[in-house]
N, C-alpha and C positions, 0 to 999 in steps of 0.2 A: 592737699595740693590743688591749686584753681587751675582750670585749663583755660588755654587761650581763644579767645573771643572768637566763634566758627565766623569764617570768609560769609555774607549771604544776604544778597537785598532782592529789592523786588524784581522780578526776570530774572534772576542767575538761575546757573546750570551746575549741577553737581552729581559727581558720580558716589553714589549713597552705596557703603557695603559695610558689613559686619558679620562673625561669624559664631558658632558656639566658644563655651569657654571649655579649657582643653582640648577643643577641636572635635566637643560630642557634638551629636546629631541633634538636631533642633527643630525639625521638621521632619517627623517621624512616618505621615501617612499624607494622602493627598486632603486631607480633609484640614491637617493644618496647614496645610499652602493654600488651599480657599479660602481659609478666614483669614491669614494673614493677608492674602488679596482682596477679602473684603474690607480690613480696616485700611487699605491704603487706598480702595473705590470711595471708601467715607471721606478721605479727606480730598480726593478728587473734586467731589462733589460738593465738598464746601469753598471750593476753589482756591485751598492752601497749597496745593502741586498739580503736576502735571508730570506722568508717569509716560515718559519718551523712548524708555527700556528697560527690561527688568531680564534676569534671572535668578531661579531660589531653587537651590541643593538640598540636599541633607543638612548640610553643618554650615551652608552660610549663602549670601545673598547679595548680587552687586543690582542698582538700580540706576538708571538715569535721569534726573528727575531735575524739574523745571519750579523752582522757589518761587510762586506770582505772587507772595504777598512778603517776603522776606523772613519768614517765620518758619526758616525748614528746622532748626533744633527743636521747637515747640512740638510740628507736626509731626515728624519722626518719629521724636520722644516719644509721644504720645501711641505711638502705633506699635513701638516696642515692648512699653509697658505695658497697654493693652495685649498684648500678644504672649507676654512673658505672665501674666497674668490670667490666661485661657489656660496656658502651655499645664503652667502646674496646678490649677484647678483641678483640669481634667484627667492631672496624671496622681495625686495626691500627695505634692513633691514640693519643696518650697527652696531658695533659693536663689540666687544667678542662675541666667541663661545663656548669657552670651557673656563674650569676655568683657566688656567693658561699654560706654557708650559707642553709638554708632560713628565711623569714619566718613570724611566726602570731602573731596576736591573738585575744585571749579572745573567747568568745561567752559571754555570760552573762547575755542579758536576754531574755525571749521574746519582745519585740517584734523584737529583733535577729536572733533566731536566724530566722526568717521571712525576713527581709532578706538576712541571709547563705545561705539556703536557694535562695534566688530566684536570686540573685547568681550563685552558683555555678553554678545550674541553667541561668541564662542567657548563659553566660558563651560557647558555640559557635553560639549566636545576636547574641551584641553582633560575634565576629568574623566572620560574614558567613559560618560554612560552614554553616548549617542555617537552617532557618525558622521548628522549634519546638522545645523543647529537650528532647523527648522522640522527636526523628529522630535525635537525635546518637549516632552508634555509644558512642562510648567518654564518657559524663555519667551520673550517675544516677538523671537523669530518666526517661530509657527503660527504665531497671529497676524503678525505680517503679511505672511503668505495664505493665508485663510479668505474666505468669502464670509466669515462672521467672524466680527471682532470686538469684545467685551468696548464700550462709553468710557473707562476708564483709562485706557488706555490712548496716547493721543500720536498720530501714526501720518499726521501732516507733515512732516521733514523727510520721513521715510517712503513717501508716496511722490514726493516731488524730488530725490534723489533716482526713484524708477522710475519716474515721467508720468506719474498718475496711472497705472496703468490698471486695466479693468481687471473683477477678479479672478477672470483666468488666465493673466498674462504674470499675474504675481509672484508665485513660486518661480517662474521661467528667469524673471528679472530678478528675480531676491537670489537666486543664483550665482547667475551669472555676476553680479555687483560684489556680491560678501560668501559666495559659495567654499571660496578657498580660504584654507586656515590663514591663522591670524600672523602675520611677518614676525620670526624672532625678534627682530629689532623692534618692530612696535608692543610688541608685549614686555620688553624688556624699559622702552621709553614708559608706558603706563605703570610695571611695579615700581619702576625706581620715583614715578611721581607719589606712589603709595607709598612707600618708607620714608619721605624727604617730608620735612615741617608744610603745612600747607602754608600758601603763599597767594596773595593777590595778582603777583605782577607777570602773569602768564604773557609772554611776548612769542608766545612760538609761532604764528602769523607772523608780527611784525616783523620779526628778525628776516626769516628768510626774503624778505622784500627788499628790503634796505640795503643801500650800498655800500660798500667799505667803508668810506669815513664816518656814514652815521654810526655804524659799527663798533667805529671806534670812539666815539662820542660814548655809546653806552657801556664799549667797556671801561673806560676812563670811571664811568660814575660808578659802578661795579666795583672797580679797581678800588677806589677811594673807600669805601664800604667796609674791604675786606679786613676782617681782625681777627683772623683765626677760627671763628665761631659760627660767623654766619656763611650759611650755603645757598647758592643760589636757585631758581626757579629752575627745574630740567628741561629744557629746551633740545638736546641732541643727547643721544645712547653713549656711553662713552667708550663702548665697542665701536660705535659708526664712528667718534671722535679721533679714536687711537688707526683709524684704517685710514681716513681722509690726512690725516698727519704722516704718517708711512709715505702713498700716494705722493703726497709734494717732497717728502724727505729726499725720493730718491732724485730730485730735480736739483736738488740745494745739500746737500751734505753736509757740509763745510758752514753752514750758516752759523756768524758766531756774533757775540754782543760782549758790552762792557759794563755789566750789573754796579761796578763799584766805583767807575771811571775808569780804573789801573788796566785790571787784568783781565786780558780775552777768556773767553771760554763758551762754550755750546752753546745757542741759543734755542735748541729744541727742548732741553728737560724741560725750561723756563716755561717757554709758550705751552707745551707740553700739559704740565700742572695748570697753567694759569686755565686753560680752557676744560681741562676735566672740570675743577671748581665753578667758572661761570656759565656754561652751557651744562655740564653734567651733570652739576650740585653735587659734587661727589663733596666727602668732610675730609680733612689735614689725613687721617686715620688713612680713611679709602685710598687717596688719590699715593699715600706712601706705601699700601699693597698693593695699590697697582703695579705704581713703578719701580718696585722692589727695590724701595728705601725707606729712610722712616718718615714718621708725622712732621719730625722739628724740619727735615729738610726738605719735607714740602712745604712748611710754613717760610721756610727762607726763600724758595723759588718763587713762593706767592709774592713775598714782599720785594723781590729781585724786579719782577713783572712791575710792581707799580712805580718803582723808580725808572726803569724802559721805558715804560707809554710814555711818561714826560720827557726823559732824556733823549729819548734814541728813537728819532723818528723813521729811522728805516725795520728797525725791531716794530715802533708802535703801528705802522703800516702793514708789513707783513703778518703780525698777529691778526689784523682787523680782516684781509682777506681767507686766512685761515679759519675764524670765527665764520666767517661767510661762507665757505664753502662747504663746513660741516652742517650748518644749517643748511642748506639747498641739497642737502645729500641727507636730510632726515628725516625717518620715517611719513 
């Protein structure tokens, strides 16, 4: 089975993570987290990436890393198999090591990139070995906040988010900015970007800018798209989704539409569905246990929605500030 062509050209941004296979340990002593950070210093230095944030566990490893020549499958690859190739050398073991090739989704929005900075940084505090994520030996938070800090590691974004600040002012600000755990909602936005197909067309900037109609411009081409199969880019939590819909519901109750021309009935399960699917990527499957019904009739609420946007412009309206307003309410 071929997999599909990784997102990656020259300057993208990707959050790079993979873990052991059954979820064994992979990094056993501090001596393979050094070599594994030397082979990723190796490719620093040949200037195929640029390591913007890193953590690495026991059993797996998220990274932030910066594509400058478009060849992040090459370099990765390369630093896995090298690594999975020390791994059972030195243990006289042969084998998989991890479960599969490595995962990475784009970062390309700078509200996102905060999010995935956090994420990452909190990531040996969400597993219970540290308190703050600048105690964690082997994360790049504690180099952040350091007075020495390894060439390989590139800490310009992170220095101009604390104002440049000299190295004793750094810990105080690396604090103060990312000190507190990471928002359920935003950790909940990043894994459901981890489970969802990767995707080029990251809009979660632009959405929240835009106004109503352009809103509904994009759900329109969205709408036109949908066939069941494809899910959308995750843009909003569909926790933050399902509260901002509540929030207006209790304004409007009674809001109802004519799916077929004929016959009234609710227009919230509609809008409902349609925006878990375009802002939440949720699939027919999800968005029918969400709303405790099945797949086929969220596939009918999906396709109810794309005859609304055209028909019924006070339906296509009211959905577009709803889209808008759960973006601006997200993470």
């Amino acid at each position: 089975m071929t997999h599909p062509a990784r997102l990656d050209y020259p300057g993208s941004e990707h959050h790079v993570y993979n873990r052991g296979i059954a979820r064994r340990t992979v990094f056993e002593s501090r001596k393979d987290i050094r070599y594994f950070q030397s082979l990723l210093a190796r490719k620093v230095r040949a200037g195929k990436i640029e390591i913007l944030a890193f953590s690495i566990l026991t059993t797996h490893y998220h990274l932030w890393v910066r594509s400058t020549t478009g060849e992040l499958s090459k370099t990765i690859g390369w630093v896995m198999r090298e690594y999975v190739r020390y791994f059972n050398r030195s243990r006289r073991r042969d084998g998989p090591l991890f479960r599969g090739r490595f995962g990475s989704r784009l970062v390309n929005s700078d509200r996102y990139r905060r999010i995935i900075l956090k994420y990452v940084d909190d990531n040996p505090v969400q597993a219970r070995i540290a308190k703050r994520p600048w105690l964690y030996t082997h994360g790049s938070a504690r180099m952040y906040c350091s007075p020495r800090r390894p060439k390989w590691l590139s800490t310009a974004y992170v220095d101009q988010l604390l104002g440049n600040p000299t190295p004793e002012e750094r810990l105080r600000r690396y604090a103060a900015a990312f000190g507190s755990r990471l928002d359920p909602a935003e950790r909940e936005l990043v894994e459901r970007r981890l489970a969802s197909p990767a995707r080029s067309d990251d809009e979660f900037d632009d959405l929240v800018d835009i106004a109503p109609p352009a809103v509904l411009r994009w759900m329109k081409k969205k709408a036109a798209l949908a066939d069941g199969t494809e899910v959308g880019c995750v843009c909003c939590t569909p926790t933050r989704i399902q509260q901002e819909l509540l929030r207006v519901k209790r304004r409007a109750p009674d809001w109802r539409c004519k799916p077929n021309g004929r016959y009234s009935m609710p227009a919230w399960p509609i809008a409902e569905a349609a925006l878990l699917r375009h802002l939440g990527g949720l699939s027919c499957v999800e968005i029918g246990t969400r709303l405790g019904t099945t797949a086929r009739m969220a596939s009918t609420r999906l396709q109810q929605h794309v005859r609304l946007l055209e028909a019924d412009g006070r339906y296509a309206s009211l959905t577009a500030e709803l889209a808008s307003a759960c973006m601006r309410s997200a993470p």
